[in-house]
C-alpha positions as CSV (number, residue, x, y, z in Angstrom):
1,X,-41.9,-19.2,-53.9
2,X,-42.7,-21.3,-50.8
3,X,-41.3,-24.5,-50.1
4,X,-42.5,-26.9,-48.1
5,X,-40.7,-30.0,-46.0
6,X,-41.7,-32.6,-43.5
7,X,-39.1,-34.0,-41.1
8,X,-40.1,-36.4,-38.6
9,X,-39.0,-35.9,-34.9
10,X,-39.7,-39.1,-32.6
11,X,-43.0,-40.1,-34.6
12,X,-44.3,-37.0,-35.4
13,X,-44.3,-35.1,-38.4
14,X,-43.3,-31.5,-38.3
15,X,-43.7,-29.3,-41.6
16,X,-40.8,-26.8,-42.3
17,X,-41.6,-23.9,-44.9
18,X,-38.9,-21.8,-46.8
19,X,-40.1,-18.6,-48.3
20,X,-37.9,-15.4,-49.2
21,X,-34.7,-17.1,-47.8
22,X,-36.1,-17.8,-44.3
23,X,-37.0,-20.3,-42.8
24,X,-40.4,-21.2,-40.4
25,X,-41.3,-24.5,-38.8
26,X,-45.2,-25.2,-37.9
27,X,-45.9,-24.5,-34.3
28,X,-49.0,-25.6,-34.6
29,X,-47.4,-29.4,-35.3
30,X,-45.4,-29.2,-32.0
31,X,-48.4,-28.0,-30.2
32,X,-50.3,-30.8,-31.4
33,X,-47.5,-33.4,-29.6
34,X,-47.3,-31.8,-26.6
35,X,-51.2,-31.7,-26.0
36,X,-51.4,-35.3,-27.1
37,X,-48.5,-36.4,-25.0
38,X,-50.3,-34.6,-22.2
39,X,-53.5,-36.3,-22.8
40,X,-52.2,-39.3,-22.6
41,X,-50.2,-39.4,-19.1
């Protein structure tokens, strides 16, 4: 069973998934910061 969690670091949302006993956060959510923060300097 997957479970899923949002935490918010600085203003942005970051998803956290649980499946099996491990643990994963989404990448692609961090990406999506770093880009934005990049576009915007």
């Amino acid at each position: 069973m997957t479970k899923n969690k949002k935490i918010n670091v600085q203003g942005v949302d970051i998803f956290l998934f649980q499946e099996h006993q491990n643990d994963y956060i989404s990448l692609t959510d961090i990406a999506r910061y770093k880009i934005l923060s990049l576009l915007m300097t």
